[in-house]
C-alpha positions as CSV (number, residue, x, y, z in Angstrom):
1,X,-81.7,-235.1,-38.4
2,X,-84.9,-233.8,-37.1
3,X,-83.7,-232.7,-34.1
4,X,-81.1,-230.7,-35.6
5,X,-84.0,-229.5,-38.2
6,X,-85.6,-227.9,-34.6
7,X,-82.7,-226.7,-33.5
8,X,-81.8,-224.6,-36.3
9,X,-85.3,-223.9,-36.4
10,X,-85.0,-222.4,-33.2
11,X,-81.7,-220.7,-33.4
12,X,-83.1,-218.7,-36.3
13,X,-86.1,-217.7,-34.3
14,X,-84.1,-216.5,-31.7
15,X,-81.9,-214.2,-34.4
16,X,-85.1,-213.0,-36.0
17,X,-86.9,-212.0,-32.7
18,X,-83.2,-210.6,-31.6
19,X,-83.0,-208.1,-34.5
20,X,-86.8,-207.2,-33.9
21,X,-86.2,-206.3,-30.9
22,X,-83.1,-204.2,-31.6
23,X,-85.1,-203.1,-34.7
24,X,-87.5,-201.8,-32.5
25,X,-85.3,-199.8,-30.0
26,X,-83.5,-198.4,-33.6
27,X,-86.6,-197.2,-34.5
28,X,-86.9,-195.1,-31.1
29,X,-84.0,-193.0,-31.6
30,X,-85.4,-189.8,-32.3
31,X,-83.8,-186.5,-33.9
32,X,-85.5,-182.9,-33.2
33,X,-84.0,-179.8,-34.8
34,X,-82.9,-177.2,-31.8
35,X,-82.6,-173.1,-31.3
36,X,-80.5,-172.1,-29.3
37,X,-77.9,-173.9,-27.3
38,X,-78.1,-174.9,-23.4
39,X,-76.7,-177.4,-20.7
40,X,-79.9,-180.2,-20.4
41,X,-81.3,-183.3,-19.2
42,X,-83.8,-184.9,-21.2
43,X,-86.3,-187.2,-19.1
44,X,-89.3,-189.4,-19.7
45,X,-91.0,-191.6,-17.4
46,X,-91.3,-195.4,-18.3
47,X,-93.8,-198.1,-19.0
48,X,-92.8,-199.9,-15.3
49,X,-93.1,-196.6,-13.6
50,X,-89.2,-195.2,-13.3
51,X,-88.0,-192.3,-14.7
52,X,-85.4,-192.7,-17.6
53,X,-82.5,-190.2,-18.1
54,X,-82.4,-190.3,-21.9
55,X,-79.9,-187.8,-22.3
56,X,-77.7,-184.6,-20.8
57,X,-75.1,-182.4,-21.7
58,X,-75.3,-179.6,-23.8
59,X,-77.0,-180.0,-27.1
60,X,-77.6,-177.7,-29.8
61,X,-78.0,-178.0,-33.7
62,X,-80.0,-181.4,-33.5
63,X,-81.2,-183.5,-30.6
64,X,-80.9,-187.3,-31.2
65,X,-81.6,-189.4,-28.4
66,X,-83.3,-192.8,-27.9
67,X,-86.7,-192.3,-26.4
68,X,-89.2,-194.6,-24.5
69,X,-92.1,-194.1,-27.1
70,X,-92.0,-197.5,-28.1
71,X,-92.4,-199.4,-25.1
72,X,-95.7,-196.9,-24.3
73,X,-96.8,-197.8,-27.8
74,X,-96.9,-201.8,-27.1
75,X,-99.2,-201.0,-24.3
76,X,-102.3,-202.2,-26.8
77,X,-105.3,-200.2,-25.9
78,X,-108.8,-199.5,-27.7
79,X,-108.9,-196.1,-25.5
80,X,-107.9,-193.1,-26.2
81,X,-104.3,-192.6,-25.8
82,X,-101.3,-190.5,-25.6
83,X,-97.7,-191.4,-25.5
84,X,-96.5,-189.2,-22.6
85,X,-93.4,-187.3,-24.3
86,X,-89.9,-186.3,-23.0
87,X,-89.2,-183.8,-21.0
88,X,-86.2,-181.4,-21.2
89,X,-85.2,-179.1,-18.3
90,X,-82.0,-176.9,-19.9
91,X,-80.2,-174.0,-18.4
92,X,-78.9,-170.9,-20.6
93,X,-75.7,-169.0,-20.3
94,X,-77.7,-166.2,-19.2
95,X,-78.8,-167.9,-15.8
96,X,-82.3,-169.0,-16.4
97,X,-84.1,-172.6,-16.8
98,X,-86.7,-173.9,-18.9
99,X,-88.9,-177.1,-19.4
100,X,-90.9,-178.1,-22.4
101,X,-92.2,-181.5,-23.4
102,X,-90.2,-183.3,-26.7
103,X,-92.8,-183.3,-29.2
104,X,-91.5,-185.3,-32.7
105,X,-91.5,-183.0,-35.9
106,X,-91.7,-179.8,-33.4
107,X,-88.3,-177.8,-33.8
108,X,-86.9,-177.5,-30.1
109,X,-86.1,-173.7,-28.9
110,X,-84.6,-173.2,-25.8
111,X,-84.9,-170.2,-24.7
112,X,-84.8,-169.2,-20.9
113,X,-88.2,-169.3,-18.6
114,X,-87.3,-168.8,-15.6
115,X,-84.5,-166.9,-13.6
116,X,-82.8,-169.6,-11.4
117,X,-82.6,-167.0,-8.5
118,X,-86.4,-167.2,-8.8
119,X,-86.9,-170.7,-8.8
120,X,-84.4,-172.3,-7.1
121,X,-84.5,-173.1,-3.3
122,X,-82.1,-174.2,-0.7
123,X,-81.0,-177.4,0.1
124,X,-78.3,-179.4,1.5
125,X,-75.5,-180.9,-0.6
126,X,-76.2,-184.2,-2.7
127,X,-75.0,-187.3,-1.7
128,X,-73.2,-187.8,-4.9
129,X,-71.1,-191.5,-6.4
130,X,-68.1,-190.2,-8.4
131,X,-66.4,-192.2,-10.5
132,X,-62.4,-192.0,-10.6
133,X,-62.1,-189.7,-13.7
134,X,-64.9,-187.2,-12.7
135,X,-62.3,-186.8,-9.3
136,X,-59.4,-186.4,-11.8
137,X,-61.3,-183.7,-13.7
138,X,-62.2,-181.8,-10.7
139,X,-58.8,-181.7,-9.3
140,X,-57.3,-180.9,-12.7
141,X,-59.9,-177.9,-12.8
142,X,-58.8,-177.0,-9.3
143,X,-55.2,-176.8,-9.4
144,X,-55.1,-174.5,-12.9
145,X,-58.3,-172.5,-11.3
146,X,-60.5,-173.0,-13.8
147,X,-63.6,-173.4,-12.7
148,X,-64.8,-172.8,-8.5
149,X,-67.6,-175.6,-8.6
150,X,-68.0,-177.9,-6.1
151,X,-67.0,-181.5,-6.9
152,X,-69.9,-183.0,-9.5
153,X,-70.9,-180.1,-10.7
154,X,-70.1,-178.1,-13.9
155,X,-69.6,-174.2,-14.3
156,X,-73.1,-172.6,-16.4
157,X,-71.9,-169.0,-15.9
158,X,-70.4,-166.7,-13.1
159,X,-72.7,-167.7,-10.4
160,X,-74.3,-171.2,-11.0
161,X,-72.8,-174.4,-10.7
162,X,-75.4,-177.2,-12.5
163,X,-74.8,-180.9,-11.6
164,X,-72.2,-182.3,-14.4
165,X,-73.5,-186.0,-14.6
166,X,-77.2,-186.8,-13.3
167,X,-75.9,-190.4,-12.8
168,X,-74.2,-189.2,-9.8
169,X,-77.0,-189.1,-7.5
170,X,-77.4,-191.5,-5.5
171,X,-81.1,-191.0,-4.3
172,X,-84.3,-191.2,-6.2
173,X,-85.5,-187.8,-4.4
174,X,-83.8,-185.9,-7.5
175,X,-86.4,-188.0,-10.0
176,X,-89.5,-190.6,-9.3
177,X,-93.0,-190.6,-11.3
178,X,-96.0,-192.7,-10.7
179,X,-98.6,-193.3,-12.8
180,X,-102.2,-193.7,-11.2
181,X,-105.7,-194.7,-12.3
182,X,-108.5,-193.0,-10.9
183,X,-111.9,-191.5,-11.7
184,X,-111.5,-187.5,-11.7
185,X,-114.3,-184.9,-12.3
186,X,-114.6,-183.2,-15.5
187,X,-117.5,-181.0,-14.6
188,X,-119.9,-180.2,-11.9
189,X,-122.4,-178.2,-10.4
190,X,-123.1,-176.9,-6.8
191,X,-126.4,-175.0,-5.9
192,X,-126.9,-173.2,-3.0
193,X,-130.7,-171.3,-2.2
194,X,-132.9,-171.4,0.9
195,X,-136.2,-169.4,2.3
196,X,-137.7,-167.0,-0.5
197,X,-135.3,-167.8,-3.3
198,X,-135.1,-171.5,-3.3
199,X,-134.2,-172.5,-7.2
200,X,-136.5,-175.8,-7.2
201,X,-135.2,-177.2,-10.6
202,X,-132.5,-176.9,-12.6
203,X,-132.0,-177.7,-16.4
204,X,-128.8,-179.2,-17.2
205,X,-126.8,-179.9,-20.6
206,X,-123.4,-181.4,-20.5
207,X,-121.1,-183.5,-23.4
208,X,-117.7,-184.2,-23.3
209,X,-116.5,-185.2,-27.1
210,X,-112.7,-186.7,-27.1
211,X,-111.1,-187.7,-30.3
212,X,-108.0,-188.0,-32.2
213,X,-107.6,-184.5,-32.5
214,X,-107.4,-184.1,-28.3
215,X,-103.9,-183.4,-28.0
216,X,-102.5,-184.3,-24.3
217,X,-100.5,-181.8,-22.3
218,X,-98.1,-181.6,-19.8
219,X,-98.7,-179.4,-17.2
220,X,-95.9,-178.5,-15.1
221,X,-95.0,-176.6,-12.1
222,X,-91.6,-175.0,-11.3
223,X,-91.5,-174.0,-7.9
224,X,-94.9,-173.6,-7.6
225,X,-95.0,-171.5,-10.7
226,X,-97.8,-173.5,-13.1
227,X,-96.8,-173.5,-16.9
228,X,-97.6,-175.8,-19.3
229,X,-96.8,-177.6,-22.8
230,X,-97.8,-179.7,-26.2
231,X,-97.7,-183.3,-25.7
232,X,-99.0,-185.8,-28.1
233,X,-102.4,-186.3,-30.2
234,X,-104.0,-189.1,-28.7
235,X,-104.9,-192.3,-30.7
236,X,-107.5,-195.0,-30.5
237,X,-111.4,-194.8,-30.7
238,X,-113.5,-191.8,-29.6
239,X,-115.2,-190.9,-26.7
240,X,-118.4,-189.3,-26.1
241,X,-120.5,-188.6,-22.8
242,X,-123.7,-186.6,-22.6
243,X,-125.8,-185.8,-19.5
244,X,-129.0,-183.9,-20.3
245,X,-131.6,-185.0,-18.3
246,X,-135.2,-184.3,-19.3
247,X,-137.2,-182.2,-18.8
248,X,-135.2,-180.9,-15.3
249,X,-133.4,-182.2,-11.8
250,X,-135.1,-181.6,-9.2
251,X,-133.3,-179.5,-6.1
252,X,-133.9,-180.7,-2.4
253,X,-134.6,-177.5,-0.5
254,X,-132.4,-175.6,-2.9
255,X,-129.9,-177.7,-2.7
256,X,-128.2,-179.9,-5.2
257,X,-124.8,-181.3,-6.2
258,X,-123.9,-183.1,-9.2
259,X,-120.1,-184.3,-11.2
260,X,-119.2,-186.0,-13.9
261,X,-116.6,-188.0,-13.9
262,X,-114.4,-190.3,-16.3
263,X,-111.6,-192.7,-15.4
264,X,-108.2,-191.5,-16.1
265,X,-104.7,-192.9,-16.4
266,X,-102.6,-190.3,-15.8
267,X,-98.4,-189.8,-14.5
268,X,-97.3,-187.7,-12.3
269,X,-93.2,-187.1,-12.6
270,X,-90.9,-185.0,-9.8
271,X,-87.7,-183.6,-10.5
272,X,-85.6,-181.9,-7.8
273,X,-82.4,-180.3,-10.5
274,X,-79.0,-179.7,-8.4
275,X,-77.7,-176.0,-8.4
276,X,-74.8,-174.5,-6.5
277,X,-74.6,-170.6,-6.5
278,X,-71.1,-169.5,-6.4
279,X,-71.6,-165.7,-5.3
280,X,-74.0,-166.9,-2.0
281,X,-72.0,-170.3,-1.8
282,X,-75.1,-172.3,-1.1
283,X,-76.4,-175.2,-2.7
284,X,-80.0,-175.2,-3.8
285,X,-82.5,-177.3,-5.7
286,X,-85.1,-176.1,-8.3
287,X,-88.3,-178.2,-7.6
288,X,-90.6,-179.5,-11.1
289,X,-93.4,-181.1,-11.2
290,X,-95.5,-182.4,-14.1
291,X,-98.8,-184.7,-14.3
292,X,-99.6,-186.4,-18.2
293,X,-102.9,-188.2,-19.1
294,X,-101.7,-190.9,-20.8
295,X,-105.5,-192.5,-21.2
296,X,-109.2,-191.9,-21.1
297,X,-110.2,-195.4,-19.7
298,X,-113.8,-195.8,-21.7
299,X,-114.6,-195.3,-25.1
300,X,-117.8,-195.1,-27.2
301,X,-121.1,-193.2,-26.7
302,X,-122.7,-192.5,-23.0
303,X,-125.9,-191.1,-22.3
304,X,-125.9,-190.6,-18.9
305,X,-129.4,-189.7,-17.2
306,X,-130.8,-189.5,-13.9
307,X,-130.8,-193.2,-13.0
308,X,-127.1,-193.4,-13.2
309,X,-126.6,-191.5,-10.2
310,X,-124.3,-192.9,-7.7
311,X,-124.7,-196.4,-9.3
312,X,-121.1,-196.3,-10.4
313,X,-118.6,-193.1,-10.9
314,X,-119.8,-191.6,-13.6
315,X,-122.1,-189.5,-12.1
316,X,-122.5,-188.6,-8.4
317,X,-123.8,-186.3,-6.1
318,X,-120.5,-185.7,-4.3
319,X,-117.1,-184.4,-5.1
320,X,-114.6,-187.3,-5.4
321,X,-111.4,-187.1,-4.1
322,X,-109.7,-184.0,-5.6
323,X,-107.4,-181.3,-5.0
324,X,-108.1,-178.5,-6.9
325,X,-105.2,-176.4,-8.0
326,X,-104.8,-173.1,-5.8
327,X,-102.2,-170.9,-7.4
328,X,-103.6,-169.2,-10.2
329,X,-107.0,-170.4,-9.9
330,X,-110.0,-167.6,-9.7
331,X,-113.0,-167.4,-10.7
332,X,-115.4,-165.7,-13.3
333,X,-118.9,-164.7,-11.8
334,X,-122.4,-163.9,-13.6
335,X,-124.8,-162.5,-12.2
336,X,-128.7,-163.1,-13.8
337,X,-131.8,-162.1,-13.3
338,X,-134.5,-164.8,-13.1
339,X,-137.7,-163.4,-15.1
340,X,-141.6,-162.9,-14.4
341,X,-141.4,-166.7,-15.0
342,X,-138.8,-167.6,-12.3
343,X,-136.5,-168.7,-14.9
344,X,-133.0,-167.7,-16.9
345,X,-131.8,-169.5,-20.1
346,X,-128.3,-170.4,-20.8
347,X,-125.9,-169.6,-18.0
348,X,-122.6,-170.5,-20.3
349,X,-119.4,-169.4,-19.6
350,X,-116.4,-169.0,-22.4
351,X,-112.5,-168.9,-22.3
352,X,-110.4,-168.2,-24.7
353,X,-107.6,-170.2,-25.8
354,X,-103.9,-169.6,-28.0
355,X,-103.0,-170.7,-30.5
356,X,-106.4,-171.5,-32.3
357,X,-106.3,-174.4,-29.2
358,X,-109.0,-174.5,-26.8
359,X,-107.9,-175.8,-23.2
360,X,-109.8,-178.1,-20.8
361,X,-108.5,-178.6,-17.1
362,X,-110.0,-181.0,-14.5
363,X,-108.1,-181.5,-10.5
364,X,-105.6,-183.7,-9.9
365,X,-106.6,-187.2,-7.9
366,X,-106.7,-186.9,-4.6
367,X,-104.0,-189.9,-4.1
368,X,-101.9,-188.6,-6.8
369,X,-102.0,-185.0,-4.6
370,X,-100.8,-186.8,-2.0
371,X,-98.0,-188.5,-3.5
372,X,-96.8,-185.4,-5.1
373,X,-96.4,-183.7,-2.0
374,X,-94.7,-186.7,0.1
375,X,-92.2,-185.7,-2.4
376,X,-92.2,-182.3,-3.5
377,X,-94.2,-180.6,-0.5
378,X,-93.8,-176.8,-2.5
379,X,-94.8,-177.9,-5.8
380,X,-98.7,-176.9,-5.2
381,X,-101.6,-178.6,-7.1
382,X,-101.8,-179.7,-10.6
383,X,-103.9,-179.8,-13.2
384,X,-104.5,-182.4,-15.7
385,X,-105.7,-180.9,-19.0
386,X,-106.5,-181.6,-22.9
387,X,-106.2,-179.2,-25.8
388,X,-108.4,-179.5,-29.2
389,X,-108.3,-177.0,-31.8
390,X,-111.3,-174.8,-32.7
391,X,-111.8,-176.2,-35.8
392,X,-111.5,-180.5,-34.4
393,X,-114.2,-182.8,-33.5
394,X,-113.2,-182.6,-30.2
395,X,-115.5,-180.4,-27.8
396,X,-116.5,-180.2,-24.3
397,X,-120.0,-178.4,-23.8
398,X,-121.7,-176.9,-20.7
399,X,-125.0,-175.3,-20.6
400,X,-127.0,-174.4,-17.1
401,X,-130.5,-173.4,-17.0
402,X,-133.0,-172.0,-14.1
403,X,-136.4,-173.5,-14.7
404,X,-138.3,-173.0,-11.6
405,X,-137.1,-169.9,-9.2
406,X,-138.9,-167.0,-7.6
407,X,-139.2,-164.5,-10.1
408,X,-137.6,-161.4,-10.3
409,X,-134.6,-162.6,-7.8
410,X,-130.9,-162.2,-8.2
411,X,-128.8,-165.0,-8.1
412,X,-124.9,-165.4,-8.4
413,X,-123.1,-168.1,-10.8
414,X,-119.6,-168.4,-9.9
415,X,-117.3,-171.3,-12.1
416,X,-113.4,-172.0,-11.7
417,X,-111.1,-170.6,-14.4
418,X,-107.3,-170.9,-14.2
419,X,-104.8,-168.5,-16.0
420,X,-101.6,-170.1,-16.8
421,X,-98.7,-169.6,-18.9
422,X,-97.9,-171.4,-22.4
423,X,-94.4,-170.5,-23.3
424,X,-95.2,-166.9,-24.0
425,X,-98.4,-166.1,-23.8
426,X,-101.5,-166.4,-20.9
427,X,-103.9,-168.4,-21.5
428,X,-107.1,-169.4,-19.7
429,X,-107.8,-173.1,-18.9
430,X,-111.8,-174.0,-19.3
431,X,-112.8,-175.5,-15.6
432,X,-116.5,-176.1,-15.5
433,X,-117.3,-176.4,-12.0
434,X,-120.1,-173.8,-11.1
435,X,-121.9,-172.8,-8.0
436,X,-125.0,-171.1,-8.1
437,X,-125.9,-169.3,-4.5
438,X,-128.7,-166.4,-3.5
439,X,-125.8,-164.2,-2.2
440,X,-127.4,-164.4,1.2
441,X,-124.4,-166.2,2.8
442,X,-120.9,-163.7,2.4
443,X,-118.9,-167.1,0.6
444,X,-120.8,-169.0,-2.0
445,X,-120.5,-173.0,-1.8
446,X,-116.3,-174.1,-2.2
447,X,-115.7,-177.2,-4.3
448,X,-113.0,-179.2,-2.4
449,X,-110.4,-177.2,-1.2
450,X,-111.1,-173.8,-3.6
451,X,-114.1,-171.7,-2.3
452,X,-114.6,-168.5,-5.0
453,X,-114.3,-165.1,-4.1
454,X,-116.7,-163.5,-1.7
455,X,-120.1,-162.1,-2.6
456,X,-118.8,-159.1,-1.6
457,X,-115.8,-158.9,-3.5
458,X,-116.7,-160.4,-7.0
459,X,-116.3,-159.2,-10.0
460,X,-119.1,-159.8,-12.5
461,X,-119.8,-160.6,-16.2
462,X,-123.2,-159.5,-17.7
């Protein structure tokens, strides 16, 4: 009797944790009103590092699809973090394509981004696995002259073909994402005097503030074109680092380098989307990128000073591993005055935002560069970057003062700013990483791979 006691016993706890489970995966199906109407394929990467085709056809009205959100919401964390949403790349009838991130509650419009003949490379013909009936339906299309796509691929309008079934591909070049966990610099500072205008200390204020109210983005690149879009408000406890160091640093010889760095947990997802233009009869490829921070690893309050330097990666006086994105990366240059006193409060610089959001952009890992172009060698460097409304507790502060300089000298502050497009409008990502030189050399200091604009050729803001 007992043993049949256990047995039911266990039966039934097999059942229950059954219809959890399926209870679970229920409660991922998600519905999102749409505008518009366009052939897609709906994306997201997954918790063991693959991506997951959640969906593709042609949708309109409303989306419903069953996402991966809950298996990125068992990963239990304290940290800050961010679900890392679907993505949808969609064609129009009009020949263009667009990608935006899934965002729950957020109506879906798909309007056209980018012209395909703009986007959309050569390449050689996939290696496709077609079943019996997609053969049938191709020869059926054939005979009555329906349609003059190749084999596997669907008519969008009188010159592109788009690949009918994504599951036809046989290799994983058309769609891979990893997800890496490095330290990454968030901010830093590079200076650069000698002989008669040697800056011999430096006043510093720096915070990062991340809360709830961060919102994670996707940022994307289309053939080397960077755009971005909303992800998800981030959830767990909040984060807070400040580095003020009192009174001053000291510079060696006029020289001094200093980052601050957090540790990241970010993915980084390639897609390579099948096209076939009819007029040109060529088959081509539209390469997309995106990287997602999906967690800040640290939490709590951090007062960094001088003693922390170099004993872990918090703070260091060298650039870590990074690849700063090139295309459509400047930079914005004051130039100050030091006074009778050798010194000049408050070198700040300030970029605007849409949206009422504010925009925050740090490089991409060096390793993660590297992957991204073993796969996608065109797709350029990323960005990773948080948005935080004007009005949230989130903030990221950066203050620069001269405290002991020749007096009466000019000096050049140069810092990183990147323009990039959010569906319609420009806006201009925060990158504080500044070099300050005596314009004695014709290129001030580079960080990584990016080097600002000449002395020469700069453009200034007073």
């Amino acid at each position: 009797m007992r043993m049949r006691i256990m047995a039911i016993s266990l039966i039934v706890i097999v059942i229950m944790t059954t219809i959890g489970t399926a209870a679970s995966e229920f409660l991922s199906v998600e519905q999102v009103p749409v505008q518009g109407s366009a052939k897609a394929f709906i994306f997201q990467p997954s918790t063991d590092g693959d991506v997951k085709l959640l969906k593709q056809g042609r949708i309109a009205g409303i989306l419903t699809f069953r996402s991966e959100n809950r298996a990125w919401e068992r990963l239990n964390t304290n940290n800050l973090h961010s679900v890392p949403t679907p993505l949808i790349v969609y064609f129009t009838k009009d020949g263009k394509v667009g990608v935006k991130s899934i965002v729950p509650g957020r109506k879906l419009v798909l309007e056209g981004m980018f012209s395909i003949e703009d986007v959309a490379g050569l390449s050689g013909r996939p290696d496709l696995d077609l079943p019996l009936s997609a053969r049938i339906r191709y020869k059926v299309r054939s005979l009555l002259g329906t349609s003059s796509c190749p084999r596997g691929y669907e008519e969008l309008n009188a010159r592109y073909c788009i690949i009918e079934n994504w599951e036809y591909l046989k290799d994983s070049y058309y769609a891979d994402s990893r997800t890496f966990v490095e330290w990454v610099p968030f901010m830093g500072l590079k200076v650069r005097t000698e002989g008669g205008k040697k800056i011999e200390r430096i006043g510093t204020s720096w915070g990062i503030q991340l809360t709830t109210s961060t919102r994670a983005v996707w940022s994307l690149s289309v053939d080397g074109i960077p755009v971005f879009d909303f992800g998800s408000s981030y959830s767990g406890s909040t984060l807070k680092v400040s580095y003020a160091p009192e009174p001053d640093v000291q510079t060696e010889n006029g020289y001094l380098d200093r980052y601050l760095n957090l540790p990241l947990k970010y993915v980084v997802a390639i897609y390579n989307i099948p096209v076939y233009d009819k007029w040109r009869k060529q088959y081509a490829s539209i390469p997309i990128a995106g990287v997602y921070p999906i967690e800040v690893i640290m939490s709590g309050f951090h007062e960094v000073t001088e003693r922390d330097l170099n004993r872990n990666k918090i703070l260091t006086d060298y650039l870590l591993s990074s690849q700063f994105p090139t295309v459509n990366t400047g930079s914005k240059v004051k130039v100050f005055r030091t006074t009778s006193y050798g010194t000049y409060d408050n070198i700040v610089f300030e970029f605007r935002g849409s949206s009422n959001h504010k925009f925050y952009s740090v490089p991409l890992g060096g390793s993660a560069a590297s992957w991204l172009w073993s796969k996608l060698p065109g797709a350029g460097a990323l960005s990773i970057t948080f948005s935080y409304s004007n009005t949230s507790q989130s903030v990221v502060t950066y203050g620069i003062r001269v405290m002991n300089a020749p007096p009466n000298q000019l000096y050049y502050a140069t810092v990183l700013k990147r323009d990039i497009e959010l569906t319609k409008d420009n806006v201009e990502l925060a990158m504080y990483f500044t070099t300050i030189d005596d314009g004695t050399d014709s290129m001030p200091p580079c960080f990584g791979n990016v080097c600002p604009s000449s002395t020469n050729e700069r453009k200034t803001d007073n």
